[in-house]
N, C-alpha and C positions, 0 to 999 in steps of 0.2 A: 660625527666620527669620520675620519678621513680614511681613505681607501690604502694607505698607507699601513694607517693604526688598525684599523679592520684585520688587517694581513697577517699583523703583529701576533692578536688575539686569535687569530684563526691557530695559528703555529703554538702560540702555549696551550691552545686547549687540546687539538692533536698532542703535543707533549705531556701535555696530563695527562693524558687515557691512557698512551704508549707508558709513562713510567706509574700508573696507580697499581696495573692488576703486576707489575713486577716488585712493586713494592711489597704488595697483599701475598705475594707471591715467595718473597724473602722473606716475611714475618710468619709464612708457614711453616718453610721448612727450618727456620729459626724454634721452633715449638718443641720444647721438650713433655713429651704425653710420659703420663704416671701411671703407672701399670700396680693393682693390688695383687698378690698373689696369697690365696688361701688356703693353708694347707692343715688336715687335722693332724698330719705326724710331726714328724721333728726335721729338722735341718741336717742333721747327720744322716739321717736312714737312707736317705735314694739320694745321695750327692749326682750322678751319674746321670736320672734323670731332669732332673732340675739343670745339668749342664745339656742336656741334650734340647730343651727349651730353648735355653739361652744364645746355643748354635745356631737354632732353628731360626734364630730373631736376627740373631746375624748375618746369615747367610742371605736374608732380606733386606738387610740394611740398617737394621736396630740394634743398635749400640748403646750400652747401658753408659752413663754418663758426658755422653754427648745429643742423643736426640728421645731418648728413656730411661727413665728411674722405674726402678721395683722393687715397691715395699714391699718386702715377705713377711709374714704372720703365720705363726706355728701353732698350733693348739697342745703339740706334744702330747699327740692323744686322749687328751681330755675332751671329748667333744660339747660340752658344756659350756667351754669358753668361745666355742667358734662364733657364737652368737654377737659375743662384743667385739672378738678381732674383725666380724665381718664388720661391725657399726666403726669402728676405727679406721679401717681403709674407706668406709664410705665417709668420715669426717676430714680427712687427705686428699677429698675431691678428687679420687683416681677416676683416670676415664675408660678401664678396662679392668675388672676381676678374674683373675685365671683361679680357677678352682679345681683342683685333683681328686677325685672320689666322689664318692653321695654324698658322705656326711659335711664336707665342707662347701660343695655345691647347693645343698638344698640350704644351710648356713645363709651363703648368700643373695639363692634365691627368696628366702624367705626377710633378707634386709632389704632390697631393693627392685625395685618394678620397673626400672627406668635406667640405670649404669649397665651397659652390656654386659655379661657371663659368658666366658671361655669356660666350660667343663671338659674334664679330660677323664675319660673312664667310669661314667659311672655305670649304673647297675639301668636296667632298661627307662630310658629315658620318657618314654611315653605312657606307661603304666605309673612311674612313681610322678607325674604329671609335670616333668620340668618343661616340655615340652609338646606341641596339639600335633606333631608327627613328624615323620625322618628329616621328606622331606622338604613342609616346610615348617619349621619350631612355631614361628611366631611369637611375639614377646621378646624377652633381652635375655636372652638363652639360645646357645648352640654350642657346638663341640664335636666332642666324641664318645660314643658307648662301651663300654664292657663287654656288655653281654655279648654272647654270639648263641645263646637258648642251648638246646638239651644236646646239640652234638659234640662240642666243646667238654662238655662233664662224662660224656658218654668214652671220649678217647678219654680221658683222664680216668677216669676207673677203670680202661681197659689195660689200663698199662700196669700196673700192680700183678690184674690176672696173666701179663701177656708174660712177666718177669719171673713169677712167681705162681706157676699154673693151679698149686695147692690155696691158693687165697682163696679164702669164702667169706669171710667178713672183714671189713676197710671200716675205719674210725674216719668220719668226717670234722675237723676243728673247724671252729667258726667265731665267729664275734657277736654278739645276740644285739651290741651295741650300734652296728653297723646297720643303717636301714636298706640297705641292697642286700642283703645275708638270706632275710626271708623269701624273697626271690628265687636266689642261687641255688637255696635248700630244697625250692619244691623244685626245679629242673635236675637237681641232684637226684633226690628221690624216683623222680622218674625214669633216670639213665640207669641208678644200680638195680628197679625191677625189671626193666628192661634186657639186661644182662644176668639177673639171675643171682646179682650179690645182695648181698645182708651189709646193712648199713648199722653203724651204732655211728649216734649224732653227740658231737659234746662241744660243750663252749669255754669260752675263756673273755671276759672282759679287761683284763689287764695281766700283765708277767704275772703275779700272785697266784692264778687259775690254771697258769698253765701246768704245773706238777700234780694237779688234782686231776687234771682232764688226762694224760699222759698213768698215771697211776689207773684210773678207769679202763684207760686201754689194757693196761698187763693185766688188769681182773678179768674182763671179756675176751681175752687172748687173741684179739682183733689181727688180723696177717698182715695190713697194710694200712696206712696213713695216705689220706687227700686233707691239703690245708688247703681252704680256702683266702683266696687273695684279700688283702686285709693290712690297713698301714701298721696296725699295730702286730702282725706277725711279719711284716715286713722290716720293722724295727726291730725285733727281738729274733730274725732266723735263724741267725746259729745258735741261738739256746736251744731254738725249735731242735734243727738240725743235730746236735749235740742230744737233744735228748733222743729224739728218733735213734742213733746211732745208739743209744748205752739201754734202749728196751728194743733192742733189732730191726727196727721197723723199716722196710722199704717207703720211703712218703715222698710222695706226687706234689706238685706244688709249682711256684711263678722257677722264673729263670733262676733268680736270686737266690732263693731258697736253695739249688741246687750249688748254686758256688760257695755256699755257704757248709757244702757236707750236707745236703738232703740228696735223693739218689736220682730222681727225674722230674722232670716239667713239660707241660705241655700248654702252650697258650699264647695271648697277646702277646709283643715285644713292647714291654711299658717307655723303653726309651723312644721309639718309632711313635707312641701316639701322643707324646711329649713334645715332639720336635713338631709331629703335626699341627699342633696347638698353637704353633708361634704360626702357622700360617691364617688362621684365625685372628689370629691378636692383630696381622699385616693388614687385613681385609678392611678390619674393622676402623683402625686409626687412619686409612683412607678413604672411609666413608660410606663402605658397606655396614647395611644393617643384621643384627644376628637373626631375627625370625626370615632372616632372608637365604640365611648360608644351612643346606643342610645337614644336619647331623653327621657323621663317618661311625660307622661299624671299623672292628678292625679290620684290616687286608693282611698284615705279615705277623704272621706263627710261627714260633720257635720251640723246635724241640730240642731239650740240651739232656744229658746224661752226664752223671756224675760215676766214672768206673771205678776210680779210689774209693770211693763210700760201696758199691759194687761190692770187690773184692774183701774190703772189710766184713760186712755181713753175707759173704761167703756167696757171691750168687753171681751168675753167668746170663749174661744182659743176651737178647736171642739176635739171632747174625740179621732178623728182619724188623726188629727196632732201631740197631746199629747204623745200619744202610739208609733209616729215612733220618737220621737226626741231622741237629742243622751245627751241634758241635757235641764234641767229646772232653770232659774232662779225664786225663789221664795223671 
């Protein structure tokens, strides 16, 4: 080989190394990543949070049809099916599962051991085992929690009494269907002995339950309504709301509930831990693993008051609720 041709080959293979890792380099960012999204409610129910994901993905640089697709799967509250719409996104070889609630988290925890899981809210993540702790998860699991334990429940039934000083007993609504409920229920139980109120417990697994449980309440003459959070009363609030309203009941409940004609709420901003989610989904399609990323409690609470629902059932919200709320419906 002559000193000539030697030189030659020296320069293509420096040329090679310089243009391979920009090649490897444009076929990555060339990558459009498939995101499953599992949800046990419907696509109508929380448009708002699902856009607040979507923001969140954007604001990071994920763009749905240019570098992300996301197939959504709704169970429409059947939670029976979540089992196959999980196996469905896992046959679409998606490289990321975002899953909203317990019921469609543990869904597709219990599909896959190996496709990472975005959970967003569920019910205490270390107790119902999706995770070996805050944090670190370990496994293909992380997210965000729900729960925030008995202080959470303890303001939410104080508010009833704070509105309505004569309340002695609050109707708790629940979903029996939902596996974070029994949870909720025993930190519930513990905030209203701790307070002093009388609980009557009632459930509803679908719209059909609700008028038998709401009929329960006018038999027990209950002074106040706490719904707990729940996609299927999520889906159906203003019936909820509507009904509270036509049997008088002041009822506690998520933000929603209240714009919907319920009277107050106190708790997570479900849009805030939605958008957080996408910061997860960013983590993950760059090469962080989930047993690595810790869990989030929530940080931002929203107290909202509904005073038109107020003034309808005849009642004068106190000047020291008013003051801390984070919004007023007028």
């Amino acid at each position: 080989m002559t000193p000539a041709t030697s030189k030659m080959l020296a320069a293509a293979l420096a040329l090679g190394l310089l243009v391979a890792p920009l090649a490897a380099d444009g076929q990555q960012t060339g990558k459009v990543h498939r995101i499953g999204y599992l949800s046990s409610g419907s696509s109508t129910a929380v448009p708002h949070v699902i856009e607040a994901f979507r923001q969140g993905l954007r604001e990071l640089g994920w763009v749905e049809g240019q570098n992300i697709v996301i197939d959504y799967r709704f169970a429409e509250h059947r939670y029976d099916r979540l089992p196959d719409l999980a196996a469905e996104l896992i046959r679409l070889k998606v490289d990321i599962i975002v899953a909203p609630a317990t019921p469609a988290a543990t869904a597709a925890k219990n599909a896959t051991g190996t496709i990472p899981i975005v959970m967003i809210g569920v019910g205490d993540p270390v107790s119902t085992g999706f995770v070996a702790s805050l944090a670190r998860p370990g496994g293909n699991v992380t997210g965000s929690s729900y729960f925030v334990g008995l202080e959470i429940y303890g303001k939410q039934l104080e508010l009833p009494k704070e509105t309505v000083p004569k309340v002695r007993r609050v109707a708790i609504l629940s979903n029996p269907t939902n596996p974070a409920h029994p949870l909720w229920i025993r930190e519930i139980k513990g905030a209203g002995a701790s307070l002093g109120v009388q609980l009557q417990f009632l459930e509803a697994r679908g719209p059909t339950e609700v008028d038998g449980a709401f009929a329960a309440m006018a038999k027990e003459r209950v002074g106040g309504l706490l719904v707990v959070a729940d996609g299927l009363f999520m889906t159906h609030r203003t019936r909820l709301a509507d009904l509270a309203a036509k049997s008088r009941l002041p009822s506690v409940g998520y933000r929603e509930l209240v714009e919907a004609g319920g009277l107050i709420s106190y708790g997570p901003s479900l849009p805030d831990l939605w958008r957080r989610a996408a910061t997860y989904v960013d983590r993950i399609l760059k090469g962080a693993r989930p047993g690595d990323l810790p869990v989030e409690q929530p940080t931002k609470f929203e107290l909202v008051i509904n005073l038109q629902t107020a003034k309808a059932l005849g009642l004068t919200i106190p000047q020291s609720i008013l003051l801390r709320a984070d919004r007023v419906i007028e």
